[in-house]
N, C-alpha and C positions, 0 to 999 in steps of 0.2 A: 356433784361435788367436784371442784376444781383439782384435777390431777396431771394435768398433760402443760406445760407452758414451753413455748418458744419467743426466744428474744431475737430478735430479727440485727443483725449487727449489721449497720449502714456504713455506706462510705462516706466521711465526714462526722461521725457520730461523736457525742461529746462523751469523754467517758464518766465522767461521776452517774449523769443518766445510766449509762447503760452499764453501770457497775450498781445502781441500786437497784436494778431486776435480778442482776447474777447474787445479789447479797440476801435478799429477800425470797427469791422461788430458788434459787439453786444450792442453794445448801444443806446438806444434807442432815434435818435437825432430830431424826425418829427416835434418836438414841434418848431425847429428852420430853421423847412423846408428844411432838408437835410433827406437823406433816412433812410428807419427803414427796417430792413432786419429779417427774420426770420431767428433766429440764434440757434444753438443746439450743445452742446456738447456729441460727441461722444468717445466712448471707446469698445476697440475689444469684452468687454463682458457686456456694460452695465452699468457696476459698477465702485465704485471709483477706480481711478489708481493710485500707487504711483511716486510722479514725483522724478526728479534727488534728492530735498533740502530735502527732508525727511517729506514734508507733502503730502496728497493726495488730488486730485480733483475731484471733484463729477460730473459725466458724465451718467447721467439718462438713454440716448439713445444709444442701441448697432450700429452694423454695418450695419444693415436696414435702419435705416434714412440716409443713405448715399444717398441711392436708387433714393432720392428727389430733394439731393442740386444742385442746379446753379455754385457751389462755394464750393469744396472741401481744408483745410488749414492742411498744416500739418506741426508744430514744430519743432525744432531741438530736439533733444535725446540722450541717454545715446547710443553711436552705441556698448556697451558691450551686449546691451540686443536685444535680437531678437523677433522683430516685427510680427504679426500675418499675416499668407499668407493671411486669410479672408479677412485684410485690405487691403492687396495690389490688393486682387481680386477685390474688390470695388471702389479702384482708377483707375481700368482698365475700367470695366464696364462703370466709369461714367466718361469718357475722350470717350469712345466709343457710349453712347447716345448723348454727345455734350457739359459735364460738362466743367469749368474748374479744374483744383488743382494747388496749389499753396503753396512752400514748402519756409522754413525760414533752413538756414544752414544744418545743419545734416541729416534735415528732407527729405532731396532730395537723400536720401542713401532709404527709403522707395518707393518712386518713382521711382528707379532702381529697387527697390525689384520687384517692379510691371511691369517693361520692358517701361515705360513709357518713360525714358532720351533716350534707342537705335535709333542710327538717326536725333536726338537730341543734339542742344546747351544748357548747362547748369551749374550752378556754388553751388557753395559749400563757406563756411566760406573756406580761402586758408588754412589753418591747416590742410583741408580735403579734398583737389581737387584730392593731388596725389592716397591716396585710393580710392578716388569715379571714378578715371578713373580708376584706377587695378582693380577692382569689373564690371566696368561695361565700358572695352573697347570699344562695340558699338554709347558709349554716346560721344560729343564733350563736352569734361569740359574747359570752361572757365574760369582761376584760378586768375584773378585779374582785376574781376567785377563786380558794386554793385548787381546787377539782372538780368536775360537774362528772355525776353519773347518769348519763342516757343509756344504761344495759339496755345492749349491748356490747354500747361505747362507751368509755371512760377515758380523758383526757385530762392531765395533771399539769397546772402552770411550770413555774421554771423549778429547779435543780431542787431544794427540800421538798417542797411539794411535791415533789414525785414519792417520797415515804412516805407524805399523808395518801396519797391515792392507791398507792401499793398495800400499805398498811389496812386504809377504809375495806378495798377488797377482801382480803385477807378475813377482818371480821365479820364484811355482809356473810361470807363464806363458811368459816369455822367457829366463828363466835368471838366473843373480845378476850376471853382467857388466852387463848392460841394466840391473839395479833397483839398482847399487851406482854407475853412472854418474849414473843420475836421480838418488839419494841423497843425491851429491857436488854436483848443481846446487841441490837445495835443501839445503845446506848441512844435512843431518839424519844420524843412525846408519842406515848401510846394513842392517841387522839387528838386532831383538832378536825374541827366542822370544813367541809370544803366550802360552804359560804364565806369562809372568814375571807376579810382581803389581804391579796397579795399586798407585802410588806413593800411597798414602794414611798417613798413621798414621807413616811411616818413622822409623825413630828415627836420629838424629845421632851421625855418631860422636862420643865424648866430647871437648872442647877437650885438645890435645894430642893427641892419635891420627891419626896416619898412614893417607892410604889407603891402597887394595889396590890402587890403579892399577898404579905399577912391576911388581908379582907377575904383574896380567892381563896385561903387554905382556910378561913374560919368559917365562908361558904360551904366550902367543901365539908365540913366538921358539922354540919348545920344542915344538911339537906333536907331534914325533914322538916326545920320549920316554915313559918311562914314569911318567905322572904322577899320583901317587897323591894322594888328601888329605891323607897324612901327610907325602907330600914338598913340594906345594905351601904345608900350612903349616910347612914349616921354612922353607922360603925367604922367609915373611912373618914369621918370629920370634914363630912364635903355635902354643898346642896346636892340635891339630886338631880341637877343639872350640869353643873362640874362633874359630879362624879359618872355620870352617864359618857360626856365625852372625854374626861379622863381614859375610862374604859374603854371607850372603842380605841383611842388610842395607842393602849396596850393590848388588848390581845384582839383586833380586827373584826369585833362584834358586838351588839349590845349584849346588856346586862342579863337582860331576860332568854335572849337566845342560848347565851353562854349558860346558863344556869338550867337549861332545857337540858342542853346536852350532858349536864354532869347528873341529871335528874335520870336520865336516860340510860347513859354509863353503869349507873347504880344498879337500875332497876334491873341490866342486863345481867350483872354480875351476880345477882340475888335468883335471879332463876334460872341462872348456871349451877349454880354452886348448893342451891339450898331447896329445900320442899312447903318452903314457906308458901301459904294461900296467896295468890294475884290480890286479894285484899289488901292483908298487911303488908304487902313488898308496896303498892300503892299509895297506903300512910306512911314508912317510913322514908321513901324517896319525896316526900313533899307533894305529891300528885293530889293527893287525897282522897279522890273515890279510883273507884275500877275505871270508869267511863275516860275521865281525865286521859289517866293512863293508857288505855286503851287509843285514844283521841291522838297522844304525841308518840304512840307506836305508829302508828300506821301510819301519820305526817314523816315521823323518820326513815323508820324501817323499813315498810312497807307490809307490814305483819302486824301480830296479835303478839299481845305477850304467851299469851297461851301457845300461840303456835310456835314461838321462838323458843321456847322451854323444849318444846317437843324437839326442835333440830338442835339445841346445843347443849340441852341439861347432862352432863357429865354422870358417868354410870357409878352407884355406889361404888369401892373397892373392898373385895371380901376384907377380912381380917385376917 
């Protein structure tokens, strides 16, 4: 279980990065029955570091307390300035006793430093795929997606995207009850899929055109039936070819995948919460047998629903 995290405070570091690992592992949230994590800011010598804006951050613990964490985070950066080999020895070291690291845009140019991406899928803010694959040809950079997890490593594109990838941890981890509370405190999307694409280039819906919002909320209202492309776009008054790339348009995935993952969300939250048979929690997510189910656990997850009940089903509370 994730209990140990150090944020590695670079010189040149961008702060909203390295303000969404202090907002997400460092605060201290027990008091609302969510986890409290021993958290520590590190820096190559110790001492304050200057970040990109022209103030510096005060980072008490050098490259030692690395030696500890469960949970290594590293920021995006100024990539003018070059990072300390000590650091990248320590992200080796602790990926090799069993850590993970966990990098926000730029920040994943340091994780190369360290040979960590070689063999490896990986992604970058897309303003900086093409050099992070020129630097480090062994790595497979994936240049238009929100996060890839190679546990590990986990690498988050640019500045939001670092709370989906912070966040995705959080629920591989404690379950989606924990990481959709945190969510709701910082006022962010409890979930989106790290395939989705980075929001670049996106084109506008045309002036006068309707979103698809009402359609995802009536989806979402609708999980159990059976919903095909061709009936989700009738209910948006669009062939199923409009409405297919409508939709990727708006939320950087298709239909089908998008609709996996709210299928998925569901079935998490039902055997969290409830002692319902893996049957019916199967029919009412839309899956409809066990197998199904089963089928788009272990493609997400990595697990069983069975087994994922066992790590996050919440213990009755007496009366």
């Amino acid at each position: 279980m994730l209990r140990d995290v150090a944020v590695i405070a670079l010189e040149g570091a961008h702060a909203f990065e390295l303000g969404v690992f202090c907002e997400v592992f460092g605060i201290d949230r027990s008091g609302d029955a969510l986890p409290r994590y021993d958290f520590a800011l590190v820096s190559a010598t110790g001492q304050d570091v200057p970040t990109r804006h022209g103030f510096e951050v005060r980072a008490s613990h050098g490259p030692e307390r690395l030696a500890t964490a469960d949970l290594i985070c590293v920021p995006a950066y100024d990539l003018r300035v070059r990072q300390s080999d000590r650091l990248a020895e320590e992200l080796c070291a602790a990926v090799e006793r069993g850590a993970r690291v966990l990098s926000i845009c730029t920040g994943a140019f340091l994780l190369g430093q360290a040979g960590l991406l070689d063999g490896r899928s990986c992604t970058t803010h897309w303003q900086y795929t093409g050099e992070l694959a020129r630097r480090h040809p062994q790595a497979r950079v994936e240049s238009d997606v929100l996060y890839v997890d190679e546990d590990p490593v986990l690498t988050g594109a640019g500045t939001a995207a670092g709370v989906d990838t912070c966040l995705h941890l959080v629920r591989k981890e404690h379950g989606s009850a924990v990481a959709n509370a945190i969510a709701r405190r910082m006022v962010a999307p409890p979930h989106r899929e790290g395939g989705q694409r980075q929001y670049r280039e996106r084109p506008q819906p045309r002036e006068g055109t309707a979103s698809l919002s009402p359609v995802l909320t009536w989806i979402e209202a609708n999980l159990d039936q059976d919903l095909t492309v061709e009936a989700m776009a009738h209910r948006a008054h669009l062939s199923p070819r409009t409405f297919a790339r409508r939709f990727q348009q708006e939320t950087g995935t298709t239909p089908l995948q998008w609709l996996t993952g709210q299928r998925i969300l569901l079935a998490q939250h039902h055997l969290e919460t409830t002692d319902e048979p893996i049957t019916a929690i199967a029919s009412r997510t839309g899956f409809g047998t066990i197998d199904n189910l089963r089928h788009h656990f272990a493609r997400r997850l990595g697990t069983t629903p069975q087994g994922y009940r066992r790590i996050f089903r919440a213990p009755h509370k007496e009366s």
